[in-house]
C-alpha positions in Angstrom: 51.0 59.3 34.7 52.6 57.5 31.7 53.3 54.4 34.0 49.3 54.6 35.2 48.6 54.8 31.4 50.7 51.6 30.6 49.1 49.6 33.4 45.7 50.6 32.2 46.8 49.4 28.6 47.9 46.3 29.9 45.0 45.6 32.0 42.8 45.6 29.5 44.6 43.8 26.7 44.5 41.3 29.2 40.7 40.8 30.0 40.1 41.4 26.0 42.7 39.0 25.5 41.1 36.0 27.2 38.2 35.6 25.3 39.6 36.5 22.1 42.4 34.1 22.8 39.9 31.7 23.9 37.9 31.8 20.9 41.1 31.1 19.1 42.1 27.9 20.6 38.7 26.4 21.7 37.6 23.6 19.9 34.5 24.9 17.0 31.3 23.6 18.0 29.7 20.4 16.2 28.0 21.4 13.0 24.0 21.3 13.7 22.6 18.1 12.6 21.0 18.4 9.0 17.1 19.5 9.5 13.9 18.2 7.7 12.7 19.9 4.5 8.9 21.1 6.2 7.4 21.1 2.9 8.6 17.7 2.1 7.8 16.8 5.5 4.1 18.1 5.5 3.7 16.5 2.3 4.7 13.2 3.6 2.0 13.3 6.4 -0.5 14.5 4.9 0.0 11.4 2.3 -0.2 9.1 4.9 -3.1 10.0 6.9 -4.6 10.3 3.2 -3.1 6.4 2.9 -5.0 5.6 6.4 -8.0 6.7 4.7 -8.2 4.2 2.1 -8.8 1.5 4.8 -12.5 2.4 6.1 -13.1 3.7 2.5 -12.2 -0.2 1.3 -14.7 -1.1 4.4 -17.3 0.9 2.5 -16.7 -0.7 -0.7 -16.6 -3.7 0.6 -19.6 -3.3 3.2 -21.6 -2.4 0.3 -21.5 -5.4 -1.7 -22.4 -7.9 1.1 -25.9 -9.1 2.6 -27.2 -6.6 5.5 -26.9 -8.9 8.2 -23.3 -9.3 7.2 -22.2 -5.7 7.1 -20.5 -4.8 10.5 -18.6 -7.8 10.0 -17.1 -6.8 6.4 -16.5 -3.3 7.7 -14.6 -5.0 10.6 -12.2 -6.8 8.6 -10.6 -3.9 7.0 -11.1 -1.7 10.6 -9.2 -3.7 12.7 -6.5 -3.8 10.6 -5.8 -0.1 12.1 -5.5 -1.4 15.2 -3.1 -4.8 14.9 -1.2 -3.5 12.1 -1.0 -0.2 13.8 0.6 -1.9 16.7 2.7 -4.5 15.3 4.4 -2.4 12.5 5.8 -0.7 15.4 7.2 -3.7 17.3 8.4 -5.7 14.8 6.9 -4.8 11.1 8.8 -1.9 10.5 12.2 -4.2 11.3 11.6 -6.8 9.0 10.6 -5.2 6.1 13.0 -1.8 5.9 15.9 -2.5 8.5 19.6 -3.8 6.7 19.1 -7.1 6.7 19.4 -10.3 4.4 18.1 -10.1 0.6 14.3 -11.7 1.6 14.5 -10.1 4.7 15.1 -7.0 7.3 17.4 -7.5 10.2 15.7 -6.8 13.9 17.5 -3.2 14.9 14.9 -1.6 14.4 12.6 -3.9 16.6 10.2 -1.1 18.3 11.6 1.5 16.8 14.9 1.3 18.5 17.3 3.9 16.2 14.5 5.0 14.2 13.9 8.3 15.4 13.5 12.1 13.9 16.8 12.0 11.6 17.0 12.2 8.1 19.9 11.0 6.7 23.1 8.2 7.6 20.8 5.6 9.4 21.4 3.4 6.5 24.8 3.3 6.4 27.2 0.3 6.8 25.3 -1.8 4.3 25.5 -2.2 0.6 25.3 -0.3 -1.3 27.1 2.3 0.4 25.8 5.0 -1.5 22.3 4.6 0.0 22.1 6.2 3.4 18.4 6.9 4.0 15.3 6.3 2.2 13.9 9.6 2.1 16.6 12.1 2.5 14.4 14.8 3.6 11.9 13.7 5.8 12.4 12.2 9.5 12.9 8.7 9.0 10.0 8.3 11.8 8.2 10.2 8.8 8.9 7.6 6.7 8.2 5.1 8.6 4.8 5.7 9.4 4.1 6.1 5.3 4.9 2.7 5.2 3.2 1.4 7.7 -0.3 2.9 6.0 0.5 0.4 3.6 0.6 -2.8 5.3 -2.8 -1.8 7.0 -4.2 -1.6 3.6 -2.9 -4.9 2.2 -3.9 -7.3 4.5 -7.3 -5.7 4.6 -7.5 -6.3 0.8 -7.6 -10.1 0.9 -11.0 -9.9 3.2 -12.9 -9.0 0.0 -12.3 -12.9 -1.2 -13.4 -14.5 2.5 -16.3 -12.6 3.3 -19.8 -13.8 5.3 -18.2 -17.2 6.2 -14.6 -16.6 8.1 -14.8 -16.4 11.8 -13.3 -13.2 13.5 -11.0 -14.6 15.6 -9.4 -16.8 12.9 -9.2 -13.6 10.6 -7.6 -11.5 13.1 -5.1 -14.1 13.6 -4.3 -14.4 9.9 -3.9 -11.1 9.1 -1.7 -11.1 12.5 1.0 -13.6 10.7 0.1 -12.8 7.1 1.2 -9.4 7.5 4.5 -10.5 9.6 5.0 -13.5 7.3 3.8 -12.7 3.3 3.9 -8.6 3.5 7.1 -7.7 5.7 9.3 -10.2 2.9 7.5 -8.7 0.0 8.5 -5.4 1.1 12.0 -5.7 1.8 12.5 -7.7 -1.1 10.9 -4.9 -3.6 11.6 -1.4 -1.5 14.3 -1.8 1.0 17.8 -1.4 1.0 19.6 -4.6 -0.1 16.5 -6.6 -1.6 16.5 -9.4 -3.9 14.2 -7.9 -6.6 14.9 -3.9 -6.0 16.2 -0.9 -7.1 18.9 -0.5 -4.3 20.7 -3.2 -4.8 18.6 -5.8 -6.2 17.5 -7.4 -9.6 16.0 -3.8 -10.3 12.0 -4.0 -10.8 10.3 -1.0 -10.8 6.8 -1.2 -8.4 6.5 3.0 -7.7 3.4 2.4 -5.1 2.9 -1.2 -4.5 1.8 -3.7 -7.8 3.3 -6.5 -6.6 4.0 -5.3 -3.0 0.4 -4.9 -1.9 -1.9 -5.9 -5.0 -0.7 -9.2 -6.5 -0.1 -10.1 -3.1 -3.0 -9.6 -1.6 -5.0 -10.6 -4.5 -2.9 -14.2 -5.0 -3.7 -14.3 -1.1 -7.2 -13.7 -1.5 -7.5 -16.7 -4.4 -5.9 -19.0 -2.0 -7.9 -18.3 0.8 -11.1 -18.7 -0.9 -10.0 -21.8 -1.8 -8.9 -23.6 1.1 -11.7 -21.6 2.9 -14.5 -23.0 0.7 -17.6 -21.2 -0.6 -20.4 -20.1 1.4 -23.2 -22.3 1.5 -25.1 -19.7 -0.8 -22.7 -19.9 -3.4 -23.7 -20.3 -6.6 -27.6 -20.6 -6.0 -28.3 -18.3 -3.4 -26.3 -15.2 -3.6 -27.7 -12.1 -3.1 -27.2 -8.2 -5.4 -25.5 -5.9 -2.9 -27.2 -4.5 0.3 -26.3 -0.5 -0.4 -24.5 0.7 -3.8 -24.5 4.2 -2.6 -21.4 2.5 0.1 -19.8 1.0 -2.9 -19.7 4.8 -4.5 -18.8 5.9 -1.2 -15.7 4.0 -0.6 -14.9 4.1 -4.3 -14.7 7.5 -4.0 -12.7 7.6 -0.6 -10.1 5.1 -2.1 -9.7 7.4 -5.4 -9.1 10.5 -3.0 -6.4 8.7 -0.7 -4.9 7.0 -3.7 -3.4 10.1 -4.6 -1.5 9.4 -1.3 -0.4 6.1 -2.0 1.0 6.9 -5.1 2.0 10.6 -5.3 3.4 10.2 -1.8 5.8 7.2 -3.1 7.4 10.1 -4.9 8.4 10.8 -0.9 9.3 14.6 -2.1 7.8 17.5 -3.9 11.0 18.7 -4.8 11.5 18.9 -8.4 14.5 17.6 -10.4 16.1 16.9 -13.8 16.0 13.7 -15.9 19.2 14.8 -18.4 17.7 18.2 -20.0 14.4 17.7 -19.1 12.6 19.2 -16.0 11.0 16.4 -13.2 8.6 16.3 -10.4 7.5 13.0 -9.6 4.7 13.3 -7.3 3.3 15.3 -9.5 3.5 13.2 -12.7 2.4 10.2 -10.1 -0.6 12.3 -9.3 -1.5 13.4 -12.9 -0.8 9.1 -14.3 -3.5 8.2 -10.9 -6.3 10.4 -12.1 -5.8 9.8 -15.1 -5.7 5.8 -15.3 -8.7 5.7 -13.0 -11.1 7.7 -15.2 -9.9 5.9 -18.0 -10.5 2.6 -16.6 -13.7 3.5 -15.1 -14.5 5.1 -18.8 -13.7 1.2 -20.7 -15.6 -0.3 -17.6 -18.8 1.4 -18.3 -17.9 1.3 -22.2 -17.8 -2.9 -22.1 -21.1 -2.9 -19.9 -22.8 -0.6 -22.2 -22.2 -2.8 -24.9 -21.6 -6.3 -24.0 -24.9 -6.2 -21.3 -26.6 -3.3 -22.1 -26.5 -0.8 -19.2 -24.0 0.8 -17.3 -23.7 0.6 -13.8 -22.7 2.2 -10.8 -21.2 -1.2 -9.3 -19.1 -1.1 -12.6 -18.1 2.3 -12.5 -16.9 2.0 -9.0 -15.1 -1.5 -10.3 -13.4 -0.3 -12.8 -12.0 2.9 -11.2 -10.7 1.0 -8.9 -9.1 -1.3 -11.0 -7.3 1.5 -13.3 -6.0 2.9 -10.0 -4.3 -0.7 -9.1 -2.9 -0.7 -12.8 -1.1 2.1 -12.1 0.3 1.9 -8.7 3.4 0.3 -10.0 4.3 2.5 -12.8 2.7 6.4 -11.1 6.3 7.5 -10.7 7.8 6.3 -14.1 5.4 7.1 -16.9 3.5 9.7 -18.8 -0.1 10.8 -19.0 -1.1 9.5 -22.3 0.9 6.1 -21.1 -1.2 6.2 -17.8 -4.5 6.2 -20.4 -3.9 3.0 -21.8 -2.5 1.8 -18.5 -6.5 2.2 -17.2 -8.0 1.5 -20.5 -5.7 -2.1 -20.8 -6.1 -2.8 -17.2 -9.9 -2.4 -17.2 -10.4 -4.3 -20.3 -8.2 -7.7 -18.9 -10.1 -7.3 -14.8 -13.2 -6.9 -17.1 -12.7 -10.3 -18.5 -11.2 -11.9 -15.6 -13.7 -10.8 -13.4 -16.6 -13.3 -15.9 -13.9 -15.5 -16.1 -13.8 -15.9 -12.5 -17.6 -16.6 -12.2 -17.1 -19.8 -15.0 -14.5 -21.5 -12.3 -17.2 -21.4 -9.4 -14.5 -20.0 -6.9 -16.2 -18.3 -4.4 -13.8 -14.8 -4.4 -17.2 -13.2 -3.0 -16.0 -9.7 -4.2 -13.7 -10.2 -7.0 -10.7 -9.5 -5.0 -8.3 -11.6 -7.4 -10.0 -10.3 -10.4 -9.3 -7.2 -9.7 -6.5 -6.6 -7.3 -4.6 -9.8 -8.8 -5.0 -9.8 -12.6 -4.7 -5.9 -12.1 -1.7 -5.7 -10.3 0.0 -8.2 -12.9 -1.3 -6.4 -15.7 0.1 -2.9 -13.8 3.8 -4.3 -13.1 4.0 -5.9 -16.6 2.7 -2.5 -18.6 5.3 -0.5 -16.3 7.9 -2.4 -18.0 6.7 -1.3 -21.2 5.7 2.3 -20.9 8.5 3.3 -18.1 10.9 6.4 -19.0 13.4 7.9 -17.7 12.1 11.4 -19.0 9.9 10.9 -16.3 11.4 9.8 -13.0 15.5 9.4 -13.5 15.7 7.2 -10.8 13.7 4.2 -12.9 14.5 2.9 -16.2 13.5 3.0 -19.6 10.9 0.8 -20.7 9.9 -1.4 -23.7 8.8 0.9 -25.9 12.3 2.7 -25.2 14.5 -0.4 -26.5 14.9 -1.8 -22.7 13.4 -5.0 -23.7 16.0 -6.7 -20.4 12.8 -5.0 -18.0 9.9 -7.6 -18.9 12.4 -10.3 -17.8 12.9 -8.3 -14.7 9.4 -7.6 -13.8 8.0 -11.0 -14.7 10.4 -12.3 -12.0 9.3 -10.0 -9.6 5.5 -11.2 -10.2 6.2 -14.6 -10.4 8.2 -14.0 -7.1 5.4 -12.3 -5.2 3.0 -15.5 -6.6 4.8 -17.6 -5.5 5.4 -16.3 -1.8 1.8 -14.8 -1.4 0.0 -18.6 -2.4 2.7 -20.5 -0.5 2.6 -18.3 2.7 -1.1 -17.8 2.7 -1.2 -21.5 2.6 0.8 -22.9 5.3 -0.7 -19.6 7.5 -4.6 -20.8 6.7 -4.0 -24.6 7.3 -2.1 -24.2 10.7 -5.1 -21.5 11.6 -7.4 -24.0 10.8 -6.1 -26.9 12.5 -6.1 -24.8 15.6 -8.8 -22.3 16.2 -10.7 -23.0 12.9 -11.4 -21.0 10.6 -15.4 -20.6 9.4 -18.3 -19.9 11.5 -20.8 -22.6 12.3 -23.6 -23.5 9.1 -26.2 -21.6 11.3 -24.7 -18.2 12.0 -23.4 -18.3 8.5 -27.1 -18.2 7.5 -28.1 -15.8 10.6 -25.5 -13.3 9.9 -22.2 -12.8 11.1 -23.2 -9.7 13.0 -24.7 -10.6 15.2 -23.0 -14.0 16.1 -19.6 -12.6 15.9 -20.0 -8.5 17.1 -23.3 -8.7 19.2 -24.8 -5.7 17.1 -26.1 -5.5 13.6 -25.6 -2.9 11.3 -29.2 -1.7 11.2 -32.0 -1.3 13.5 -34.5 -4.5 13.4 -37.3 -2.3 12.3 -34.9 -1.6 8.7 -33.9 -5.2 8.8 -35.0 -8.2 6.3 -38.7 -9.7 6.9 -39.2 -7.7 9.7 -43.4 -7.9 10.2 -44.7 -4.2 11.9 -47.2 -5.1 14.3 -50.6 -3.1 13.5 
């Protein structure tokens, strides 16, 4: 019995050994990669599709400003960005502008999206500086990536304000093709990527939060040149006409103040909350507070100066200068506080104000203001950021001006003079090779019929609501 019991004893030692044993000596399993924050993650989405939205609300604002017969055409310029940006950012866009790469320029890893897929932290690594291994360390860097690429829709779209009712669709399509791959894609990896020339990670250290000299003074620079080397339209000065439909203007006003708050709360790229020394942070929200903020105070001085100087306020300015105070602030959302974000709109309206009449004394034919606006504004934005920036706000910026950094107006005035210079240069060379091609205005008489109907085949209203229409009795 005793020798029955031992065998037992042994036997099953044996079979509980095994796996126990086992577990000893097999090798651990490999630690689960690091997962997505979903609130972060949500956040980031949400921004973006709220970025997206800006583009047919600029086609509104846009579309409302130009002749009827011309207003398919303006809405089509900032649509079809959507759809060649939308493609191209993910062949090649993406690449240049955010993969390691040279100081003016990404590398081509990342050309389709090869390596850029659901993971959140390490893809960066291997490049200086070391210390940065991702660009959002919470979202997927796909997440990421299509954030960014809401942006260079956006920009390109911009400059159409300054070439309306004269360009030919095929020409602008083409231009926004390599203006976007040649003028935006360096801009961007110069200012936000890893290793840039005028950067935070790695670079001279100018502060654009959301895109000042990124997306406005390049596309409003762009948008000068164009209309200059495009010519005016053959209206221009003597014929022009008020705008078709100001409830559109309102309209896409309004939509680009509501996805704003995505372009620039969503730079913060997190809702997490921090510290800046002893003080408590949370930049997207401060960016979302300083864009509210700066647009009603610059829409406020707008209606202020037309009250005044011209005796009524008016919806057109209204609309005008809310959008200007939310390009004034663009650059410095993340890095500055709420009363700082007041005279950010009330400065920035006051100088697009002016530059807008100024504008009108040189006879350039910037149909709808684009430099005025986007331009001046976004220089006036990036140079006030240096100013009013603190690091009470956002710890990852810098102190201003007005906080004894006086070294950050030399760093920002590089950065604009910079994006100047490779926005007018680039636009250049892009338009003369387009012209000497394809060409780049319609003919005299489908300027003057409409560009509607000679370039889309449709108009924008039916004949019985158009211009001079006679109703038969």
């Amino acid at each position: 019995m005793l020798k029955k019991a031992i065998a037992i004893g042994v036997i099953t030692l044996w079979f509980l050994g095994g796996p126990l044993t086992g577990n000893a000596f097999a090798q651990a399993p490999a630690a689960a990669p690091p997962a997505a924050d979903t609130g972060d993650t949500a956040f980031m989405l949400i921004s973006a599709a709220l970025v997206l939205l800006m583009t047919p609300g600029l086609a509104f604002f846009y579309g409302g400003f130009v002749r009827s017969r011309n207003v398919l055409n303006t809405l089509m310029m900032s649509f079809v960005l959507m759809a060649i940006v939308g493609v191209t950012w993910i062949l090649w866009g993406y690449s240049l502008a955010f993969a390691p790469g040279l100081s003016f320029i990404g590398g081509l890893q990342w050309l389709g999206l090869n390596g850029v897929g659901l993971e959140i932290t390490d893809y960066l690594k291997g490049s200086n500086p070391a210390e940065v291994v991702s660009y959002a360390g919470t979202i997927p860097h796909q997440a990421f990536m299509i954030y960014q690429a809401m942006f260079a829709i956006i920009t390109p779209a911009l400059i159409s304000g300054a070439i309306v009712e004269r360009m030919s669709f095929r020409a602008y399509s083409l231009f926004v093709l390599l203006w976007s791959t040649f003028v935006y894609t360096p801009l961007a990896h110069m200012v936000w990527a890893k290793g840039g020339f005028l950067g935070l990670y790695g670079g001279l250290g100018a502060l654009d939060f959301a895109g000042g000299t990124v997306v406005h003074i390049s596309s409003g620079v762009s948008a000068l040149v164009a209309a200059i080397v495009l010519g005016p339209r053959k209206s221009h000065p003597d014929r022009l006409s008020p705008p078709h439909n100001v409830p559109f203007i309102l309209l896409g006003a309004g939509l680009l103040w509501f996805g704003w708050f995505g372009f620039n709360a969503g730079s913060a790229l997190s809702v997490a909350s921090g510290t800046s020394g002893n003080l408590a942070t949370n930049v997207a929200t401060t960016a979302f507070v300083a864009t509210n903020t700066a647009a009603a105070a610059a829409a406020l001085m707008w209606l202020i100066l037309e009250a005044v100087l011209r005796g009524k306020p008016t919806a057109v300015g209204a609309a005008t200068g809310a959008v200007a105070g939310l390009v004034g602030i663009t650059p410095a959302a993340g890095f500055v506080t709420p009363l700082s974000a007041i005279l950010v709109g009330f400065i920035t309206a006051f100088v697009c104000f002016y530059a807008v009449s100024f504008k009108h004394k040189l006879q350039v034919d910037d149909a709808l203001d684009t430099y005025p606006v986007h331009g001046v504004g976004g220089t006036v934005g990036a140079i006030l950021t240096a100013v009013f920036a603190t690091l009470e706000v956002n710890s990852a910026g810098k102190d201003g001006v007005l906080r004894g950094n006086f070294g950050e107006l030399g760093v920002q005035l590089a950065a604009i003079v910079t994006a100047y210079v490779v926005a007018a240069v680039g636009t250049w060379v892009i338009l003369k090779i387009i012209d000497a091609t394809v060409g780049l205005r319609v003919k005299e008489e489908a300027e003057f019929q409409g560009l509607d109907i000679n370039e889309h085949g449709e108009e924008g209203y039916n004949s019985e609501f158009g211009d001079g229409i006679k109703v038969s009795e």
